[in-house]
C-alpha positions as CSV (number, residue, x, y, z in Angstrom):
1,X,-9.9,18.4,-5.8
2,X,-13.4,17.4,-7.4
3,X,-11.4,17.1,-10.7
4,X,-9.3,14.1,-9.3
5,X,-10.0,10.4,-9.4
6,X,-12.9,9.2,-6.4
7,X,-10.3,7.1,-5.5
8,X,-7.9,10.0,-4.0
9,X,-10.5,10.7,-1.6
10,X,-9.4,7.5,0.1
11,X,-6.1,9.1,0.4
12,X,-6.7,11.8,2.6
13,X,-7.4,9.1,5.6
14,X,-3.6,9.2,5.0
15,X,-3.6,12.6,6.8
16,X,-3.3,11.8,9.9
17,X,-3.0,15.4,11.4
18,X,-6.2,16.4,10.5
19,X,-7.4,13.8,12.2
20,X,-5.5,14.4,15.6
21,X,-6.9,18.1,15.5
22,X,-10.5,16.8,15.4
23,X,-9.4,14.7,18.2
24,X,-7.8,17.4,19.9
25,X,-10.7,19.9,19.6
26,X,-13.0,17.5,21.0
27,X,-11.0,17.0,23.8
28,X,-10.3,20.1,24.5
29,X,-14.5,20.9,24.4
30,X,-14.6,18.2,26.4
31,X,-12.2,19.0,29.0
32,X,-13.3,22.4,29.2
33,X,-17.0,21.4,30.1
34,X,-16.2,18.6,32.6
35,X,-13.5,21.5,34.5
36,X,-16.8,24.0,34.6
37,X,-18.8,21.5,36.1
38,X,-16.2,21.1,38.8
39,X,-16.4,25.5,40.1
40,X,-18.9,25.3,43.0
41,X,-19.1,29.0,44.4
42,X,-16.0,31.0,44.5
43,X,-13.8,27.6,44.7
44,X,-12.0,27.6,41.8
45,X,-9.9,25.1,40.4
46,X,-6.9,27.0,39.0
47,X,-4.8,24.2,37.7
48,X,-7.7,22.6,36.0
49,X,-8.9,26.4,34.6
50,X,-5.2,27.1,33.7
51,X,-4.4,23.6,31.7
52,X,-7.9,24.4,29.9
53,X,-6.5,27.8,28.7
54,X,-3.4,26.2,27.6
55,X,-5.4,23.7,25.4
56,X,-7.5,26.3,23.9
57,X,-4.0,27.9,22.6
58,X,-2.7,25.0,21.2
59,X,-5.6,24.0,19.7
60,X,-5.8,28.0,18.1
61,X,-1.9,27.0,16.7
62,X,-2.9,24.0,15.4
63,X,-6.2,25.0,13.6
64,X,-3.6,28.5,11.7
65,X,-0.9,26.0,11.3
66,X,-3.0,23.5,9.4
67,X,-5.4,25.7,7.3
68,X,-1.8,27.3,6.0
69,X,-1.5,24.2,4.4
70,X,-4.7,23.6,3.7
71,X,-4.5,25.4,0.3
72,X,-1.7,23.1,-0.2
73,X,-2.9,19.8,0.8
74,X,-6.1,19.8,-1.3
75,X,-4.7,20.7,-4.4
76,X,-3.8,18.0,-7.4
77,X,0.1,18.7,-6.2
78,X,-0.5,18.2,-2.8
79,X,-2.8,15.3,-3.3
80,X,0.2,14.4,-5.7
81,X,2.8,14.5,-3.0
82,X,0.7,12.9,-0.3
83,X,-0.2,9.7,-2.5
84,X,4.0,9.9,-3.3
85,X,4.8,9.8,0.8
86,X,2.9,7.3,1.3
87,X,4.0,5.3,-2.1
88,X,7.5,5.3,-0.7
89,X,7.0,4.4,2.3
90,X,4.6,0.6,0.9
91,X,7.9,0.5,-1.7
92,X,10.3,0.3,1.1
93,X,8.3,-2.1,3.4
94,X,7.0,-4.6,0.4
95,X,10.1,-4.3,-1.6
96,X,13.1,-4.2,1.3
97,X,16.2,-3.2,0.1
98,X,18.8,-5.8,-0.6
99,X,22.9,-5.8,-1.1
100,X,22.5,-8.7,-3.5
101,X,20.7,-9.9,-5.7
102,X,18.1,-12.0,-4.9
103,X,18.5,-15.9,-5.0
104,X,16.0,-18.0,-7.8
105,X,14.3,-19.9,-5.6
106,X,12.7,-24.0,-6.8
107,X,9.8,-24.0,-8.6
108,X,8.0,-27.7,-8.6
109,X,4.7,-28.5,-10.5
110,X,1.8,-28.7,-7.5
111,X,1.5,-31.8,-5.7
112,X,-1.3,-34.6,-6.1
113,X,-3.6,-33.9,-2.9
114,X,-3.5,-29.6,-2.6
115,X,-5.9,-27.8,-1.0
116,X,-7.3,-24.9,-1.8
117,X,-7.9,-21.4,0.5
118,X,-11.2,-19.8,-0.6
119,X,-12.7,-17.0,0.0
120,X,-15.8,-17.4,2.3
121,X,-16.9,-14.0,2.7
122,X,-18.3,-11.7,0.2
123,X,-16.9,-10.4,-3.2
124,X,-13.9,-8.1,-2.2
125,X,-10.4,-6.8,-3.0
126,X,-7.5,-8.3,-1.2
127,X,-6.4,-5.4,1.0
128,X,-3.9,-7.1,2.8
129,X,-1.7,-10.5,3.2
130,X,-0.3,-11.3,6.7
131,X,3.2,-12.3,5.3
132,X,4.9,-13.0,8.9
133,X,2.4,-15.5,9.8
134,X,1.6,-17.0,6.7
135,X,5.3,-17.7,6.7
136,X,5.0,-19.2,10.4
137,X,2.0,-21.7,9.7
138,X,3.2,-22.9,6.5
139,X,7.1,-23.5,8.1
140,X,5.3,-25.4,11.3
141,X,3.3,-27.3,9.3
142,X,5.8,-28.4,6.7
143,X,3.6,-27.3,4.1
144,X,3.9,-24.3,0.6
145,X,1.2,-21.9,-0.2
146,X,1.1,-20.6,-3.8
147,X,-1.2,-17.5,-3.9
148,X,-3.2,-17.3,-7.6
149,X,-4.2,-13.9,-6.5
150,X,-2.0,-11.1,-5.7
151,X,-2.8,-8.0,-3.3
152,X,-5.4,-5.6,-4.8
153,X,-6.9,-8.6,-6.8
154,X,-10.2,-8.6,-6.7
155,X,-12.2,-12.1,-5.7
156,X,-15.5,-13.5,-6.2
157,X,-17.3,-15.5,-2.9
158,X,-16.0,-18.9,-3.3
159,X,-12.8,-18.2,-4.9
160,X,-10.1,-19.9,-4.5
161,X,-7.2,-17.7,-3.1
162,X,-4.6,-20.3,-3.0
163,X,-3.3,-23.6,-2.9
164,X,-1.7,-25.3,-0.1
165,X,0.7,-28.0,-1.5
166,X,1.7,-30.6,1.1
167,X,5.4,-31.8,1.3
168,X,6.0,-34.7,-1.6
169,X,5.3,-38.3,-0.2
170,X,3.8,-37.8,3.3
171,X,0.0,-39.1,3.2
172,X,-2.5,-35.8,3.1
173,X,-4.8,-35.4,5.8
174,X,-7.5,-33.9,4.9
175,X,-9.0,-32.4,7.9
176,X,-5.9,-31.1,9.3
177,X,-5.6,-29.4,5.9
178,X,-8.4,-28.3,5.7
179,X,-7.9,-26.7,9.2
180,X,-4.6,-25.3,7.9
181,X,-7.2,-23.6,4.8
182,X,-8.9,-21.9,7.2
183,X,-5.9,-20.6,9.2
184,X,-4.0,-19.2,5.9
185,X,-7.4,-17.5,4.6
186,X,-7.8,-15.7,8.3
187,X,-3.8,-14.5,7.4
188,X,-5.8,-12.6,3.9
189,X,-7.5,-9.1,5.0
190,X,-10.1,-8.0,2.3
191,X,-12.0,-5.0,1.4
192,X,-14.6,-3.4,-0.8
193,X,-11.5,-1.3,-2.4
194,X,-8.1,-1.6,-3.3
195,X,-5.3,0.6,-0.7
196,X,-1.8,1.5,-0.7
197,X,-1.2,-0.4,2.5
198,X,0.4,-3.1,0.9
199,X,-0.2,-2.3,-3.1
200,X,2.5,-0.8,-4.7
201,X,0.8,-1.0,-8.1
202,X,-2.1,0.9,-6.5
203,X,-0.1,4.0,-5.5
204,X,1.1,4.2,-8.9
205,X,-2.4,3.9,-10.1
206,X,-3.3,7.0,-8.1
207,X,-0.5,9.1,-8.9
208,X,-1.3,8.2,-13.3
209,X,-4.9,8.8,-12.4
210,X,-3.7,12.4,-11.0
211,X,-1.8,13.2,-14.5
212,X,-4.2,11.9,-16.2
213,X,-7.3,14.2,-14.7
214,X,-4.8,17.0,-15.1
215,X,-4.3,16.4,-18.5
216,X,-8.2,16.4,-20.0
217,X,-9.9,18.7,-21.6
218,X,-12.4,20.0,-18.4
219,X,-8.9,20.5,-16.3
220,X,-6.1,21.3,-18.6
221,X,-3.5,21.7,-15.9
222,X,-0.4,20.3,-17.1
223,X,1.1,22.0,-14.2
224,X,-0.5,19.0,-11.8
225,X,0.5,17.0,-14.2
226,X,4.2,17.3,-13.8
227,X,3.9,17.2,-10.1
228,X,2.3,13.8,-10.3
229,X,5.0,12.6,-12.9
230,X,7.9,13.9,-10.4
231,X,6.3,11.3,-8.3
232,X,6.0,8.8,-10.4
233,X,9.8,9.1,-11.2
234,X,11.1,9.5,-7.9
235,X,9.1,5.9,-6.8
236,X,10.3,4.0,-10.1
237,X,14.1,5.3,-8.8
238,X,13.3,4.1,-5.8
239,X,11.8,0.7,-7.4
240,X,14.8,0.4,-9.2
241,X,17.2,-1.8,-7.5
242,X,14.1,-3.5,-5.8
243,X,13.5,-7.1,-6.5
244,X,10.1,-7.1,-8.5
245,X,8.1,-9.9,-9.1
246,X,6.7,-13.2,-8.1
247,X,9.0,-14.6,-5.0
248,X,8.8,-17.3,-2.5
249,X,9.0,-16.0,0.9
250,X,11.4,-18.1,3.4
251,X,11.3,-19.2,6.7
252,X,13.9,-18.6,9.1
253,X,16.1,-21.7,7.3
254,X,15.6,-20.6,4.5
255,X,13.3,-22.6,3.3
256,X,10.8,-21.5,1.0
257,X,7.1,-21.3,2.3
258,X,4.5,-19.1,0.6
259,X,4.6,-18.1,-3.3
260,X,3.5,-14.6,-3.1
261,X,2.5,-12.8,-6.8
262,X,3.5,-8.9,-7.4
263,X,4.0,-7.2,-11.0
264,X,7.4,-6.9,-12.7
265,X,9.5,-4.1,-14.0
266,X,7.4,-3.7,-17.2
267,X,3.4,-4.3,-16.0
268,X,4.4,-0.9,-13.3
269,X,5.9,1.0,-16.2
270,X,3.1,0.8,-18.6
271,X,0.7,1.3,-15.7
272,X,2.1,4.7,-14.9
273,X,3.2,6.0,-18.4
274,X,0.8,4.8,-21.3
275,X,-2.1,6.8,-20.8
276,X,-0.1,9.8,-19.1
277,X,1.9,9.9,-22.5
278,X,-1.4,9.0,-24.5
279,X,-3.3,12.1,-23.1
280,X,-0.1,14.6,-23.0
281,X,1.7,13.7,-26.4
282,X,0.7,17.1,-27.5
283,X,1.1,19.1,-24.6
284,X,5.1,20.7,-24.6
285,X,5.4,20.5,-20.3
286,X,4.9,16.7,-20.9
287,X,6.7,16.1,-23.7
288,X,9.6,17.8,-22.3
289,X,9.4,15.9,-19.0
290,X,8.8,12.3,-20.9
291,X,12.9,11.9,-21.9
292,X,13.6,12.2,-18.0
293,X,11.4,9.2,-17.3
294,X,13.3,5.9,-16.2
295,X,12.2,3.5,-18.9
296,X,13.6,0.7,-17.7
297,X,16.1,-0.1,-15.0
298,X,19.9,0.5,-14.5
299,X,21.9,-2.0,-16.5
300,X,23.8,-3.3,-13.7
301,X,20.5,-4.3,-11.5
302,X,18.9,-6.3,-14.7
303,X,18.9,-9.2,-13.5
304,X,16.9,-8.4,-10.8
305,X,14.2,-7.9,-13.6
306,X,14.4,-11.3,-15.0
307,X,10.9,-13.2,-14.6
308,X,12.3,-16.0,-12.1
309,X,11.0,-16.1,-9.3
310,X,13.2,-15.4,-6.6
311,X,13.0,-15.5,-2.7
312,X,12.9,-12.8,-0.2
313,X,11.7,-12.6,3.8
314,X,8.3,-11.6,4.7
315,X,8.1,-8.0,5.1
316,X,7.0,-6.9,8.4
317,X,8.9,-9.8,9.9
């Protein structure tokens, strides 16, 4: 595990079980103490005695279960698999799945009179983008917000982190937009480091940075390095008959509302494969893996891969 990228150890706050055990431990001491403090004499509570008992077992299955797969969890694989879950699961709530293809939405050059959303706070990665509400202010306000910055970005005090265009021909006001700023920049969570929450591109990143530890010289575990590109593969497949790209998200007319930026086909196909294949050209459990690799996507869902932008609903909506 000390082998892997710093940035897996951010991962394992993805592992939710341990966590409940901790939690359940401490109840459980907790419990326990607060039921002794109760036995005055020979009065003793029995139910209160007998539910502590019954906590102290589960907690004994819980603590054998879980260090079984300890050996599992904190290896490259199972960091590998963990990072691949959780991949899967941002792919299908960024990237919905959709019957059709989606529809190229307008594109107008910005308005005389926008407004820009900065960031106030310190310099930081955008964690996070509240799509559902964005959506909301910018449809009740009869305004568009073009991001400049996508998710995982990272921003600089005072940069702007988008633009809100007003609608063509109505007279701006300025405080009222301004207000509005404020608003859509409250909708932007940041950080001091990128996460999977919402970064697709960031998961990928993880999963190359696995193969790509596994694959130097100090390490030399092509083994790991297969398990991470098993990964890889199974979220392009996944990624596959995703729309990818920039895409305006609508309102519930249908109306397009807030520009929001994510890579394309090609930018999360070089991030995953060109240094994996740069560090394990010479090593044969790569090479024989790298023909299994999905290159590009199926022919019949290219033109989802075209660079138009196209329009899709907020995700979480």
């Amino acid at each position: 595990m000390q082998s892997m990228s710093p940035r897996l150890v951010a991962a394992l706050g993805h592992f939710i079980r341990y966590l409940v055990l901790f939690g359940l431990l401490i109840g459980t001491a907790l419990y326990t103490l607060v039921a002794l403090s109760q036995i005055r004499g020979e009065d003793v509570p029995r139910l209160s005695v007998t539910f502590a008992v019954a906590l102290v077992l589960v907690d004994a299955v819980a603590v054998l279960s879980l260090l079984a797969s300890l050996r599992h969890a904190v290896t490259g694989g199972g960091l590998a698999r963990a990072v691949g879950e959780r991949l899967r699961a941002v792919v299908d709530q960024t990237y919905p799945a959709d019957t059709e293809p989606p529809v190229p939405g307008p594109y107008v050059d910005p308005p005389d009179g926008q407004l820009p959303v900065l960031h106030r706070g310190r310099p930081s990665v955008i964690v996070a983008q509240d799509e559902p509400r964005l959506t909301r202010l910018a449809s009740r306000n009869d305004v568009r917000v073009r991001f400049v910055h996508a998710v995982g970005d990272f921003v600089g005090s005072g940069t702007t982190v988008a633009y809100v265009e007003p609608p063509e021909g109505r007279d701006a006001d300025r405080a009222g937009y301004e207000r509005l700023a404020r608003h859509m920049a409250a909708c932007v969570r940041f950080g001091p480091s990128r996460t999977v929450e919402q970064d697709a591109a960031y998961g990928f990143r993880l999963l190359a940075d696995i193969a790509i530890r596994a694959l130097s010289p100090v390490v030399n575990d092509p083994t790991i390095a297969v398990q991470a590109l098993d990964q890889i593969e199974n979220a392009l497949l996944r990624l596959s008959d995703r729309p990818l790209g920039p895409a305006w998200l609508v309102d519930r007319r249908g109306r397009p509302r807030v520009h929001s930026s994510a890579p394309h086909w090609p930018d999360l196909i070089s991030l995953v494969l060109d240094e994996t294949l740069l560090y394990g050209a010479a090593n044969p459990q790569v090479v024989r893996r790298t023909p299994e690799r999905p290159v590009r996507p199926p022919a019949r869902r290219h033109d989802r891969r075209t660079h138009n932008t196209g329009c899709r609903t907020p995700s979480g909506a």
